[in-house]
C-alpha positions in Angstrom: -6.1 61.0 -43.1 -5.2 64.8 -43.4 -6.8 65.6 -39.9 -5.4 62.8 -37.6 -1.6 64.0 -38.2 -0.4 66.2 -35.7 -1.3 70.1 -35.4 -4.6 69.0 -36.5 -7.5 69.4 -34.5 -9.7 66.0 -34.1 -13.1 65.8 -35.4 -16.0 64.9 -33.8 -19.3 64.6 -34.4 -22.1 65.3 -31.7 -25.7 63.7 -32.9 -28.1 64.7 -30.1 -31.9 66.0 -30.5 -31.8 68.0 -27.0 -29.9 71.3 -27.3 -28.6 71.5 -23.9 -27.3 68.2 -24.0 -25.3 69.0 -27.5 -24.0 72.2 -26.2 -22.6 70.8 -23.0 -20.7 68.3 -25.3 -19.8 71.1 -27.4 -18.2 73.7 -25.1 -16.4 71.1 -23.2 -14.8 69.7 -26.2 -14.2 72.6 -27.9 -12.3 74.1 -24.7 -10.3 71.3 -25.3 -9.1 72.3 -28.9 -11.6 69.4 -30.8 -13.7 70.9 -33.7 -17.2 69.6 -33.6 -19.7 69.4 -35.8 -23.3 69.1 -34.7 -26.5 67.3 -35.7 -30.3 67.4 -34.8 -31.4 63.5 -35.8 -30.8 60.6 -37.4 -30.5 61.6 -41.4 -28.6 64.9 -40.2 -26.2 62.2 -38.8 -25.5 60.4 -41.9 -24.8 63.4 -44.2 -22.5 64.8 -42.3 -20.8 61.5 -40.9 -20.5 60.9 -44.9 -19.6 64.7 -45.8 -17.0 65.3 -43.0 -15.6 62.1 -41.5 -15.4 62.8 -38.5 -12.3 60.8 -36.3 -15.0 60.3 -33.5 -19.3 60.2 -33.3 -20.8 60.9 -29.7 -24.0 59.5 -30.5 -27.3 59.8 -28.8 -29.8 56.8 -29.4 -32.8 58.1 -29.0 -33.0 60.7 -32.0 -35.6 61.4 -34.6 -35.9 60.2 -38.1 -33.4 57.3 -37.7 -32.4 56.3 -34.3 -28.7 55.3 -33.2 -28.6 52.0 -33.3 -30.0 52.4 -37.0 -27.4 55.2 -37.8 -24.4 53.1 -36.5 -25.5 50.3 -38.0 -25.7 52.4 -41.5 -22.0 53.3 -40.6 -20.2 50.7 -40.0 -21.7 48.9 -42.8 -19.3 51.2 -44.6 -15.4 50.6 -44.9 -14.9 54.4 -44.4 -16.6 54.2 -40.7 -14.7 51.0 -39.6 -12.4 52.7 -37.8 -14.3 55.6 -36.8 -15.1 55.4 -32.9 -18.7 55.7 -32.5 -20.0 56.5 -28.6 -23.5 55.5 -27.4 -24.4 59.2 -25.4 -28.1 58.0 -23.7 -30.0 58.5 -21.0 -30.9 54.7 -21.8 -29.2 53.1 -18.5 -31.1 50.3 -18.1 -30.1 46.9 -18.0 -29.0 45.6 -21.3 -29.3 48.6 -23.2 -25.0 48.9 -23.1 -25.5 45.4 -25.3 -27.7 46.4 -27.4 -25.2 50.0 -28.5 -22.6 47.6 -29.0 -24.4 44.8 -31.0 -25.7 47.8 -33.1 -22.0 47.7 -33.8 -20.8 51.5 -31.0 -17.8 51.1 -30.1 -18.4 52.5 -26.6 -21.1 53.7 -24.5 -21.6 57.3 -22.0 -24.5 57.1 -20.2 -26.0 60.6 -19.4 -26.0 62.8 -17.6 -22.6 62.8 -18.8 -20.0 64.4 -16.6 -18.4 66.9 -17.7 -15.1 66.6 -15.8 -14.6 62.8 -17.2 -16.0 63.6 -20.9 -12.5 64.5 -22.1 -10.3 61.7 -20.7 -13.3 59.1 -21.7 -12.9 61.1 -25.5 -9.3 60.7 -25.0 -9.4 56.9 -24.5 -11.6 56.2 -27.5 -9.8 58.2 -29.8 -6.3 56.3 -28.8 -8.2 53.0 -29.6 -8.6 53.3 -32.8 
């Protein structure tokens, strides 16, 4: 994979419907020498999951058109996303709702408001797992 060698910055994907959310995601990121790639909803997510491959997909689960769980699922169905980290970002902290992003097949879950001074490190971790 041409971007995960070294001197390449990693990819990542940022699916959320609230703007302020996305940007805060972005800016911290991006400080940190990622390039990220935005979308608004659920189909948004899927062509550019499939156009760019990202190496990592923060992910929020309640999005329109196709929620999270539905997009992951869509993903990992495919050999190409097997090994492509995808993060559960939510505001959904309720009891059970961790199992349910990772029976929908996320490989992690952030629960927001995210904190922007962990963000990185928790980026960091998920990325070295794969």
């Amino acid at each position: 994979m041409e971007n995960a060698k070294e001197g390449f910055p990693k990819k990542l994907l940022v699916v959320d419907d609230n703007q302020d959310s996305r940007e805060l995601v972005i800016k911290v990121m991006k400080n940190r020498g990622y390039h990220l790639i935005e979308a608004v909803d659920g189909e948004d997510a899927l062509e550019k999951a499939l156009a760019e491959i990202p190496d990592l997909i923060l992910l929020d689960i309640s999005i329109p058109k196709i929620n999270g769980y539905e997009v992951t699922r869509r993903l990992k169905s495919q050999a190409t996303f097997k090994n492509v980290p995808i993060i559960a970002l939510t505001a959904h902290a309720m009891k059970g709702d961790r199992e349910k992003a990772i029976e929908a097949g996320c490989d992690g879950y952030i629960s927001k408001p995210i904190n922007v001074h962990e963000l990185p490190d928790q980026i960091k971790s998920f990325l070295k797992e794969k």
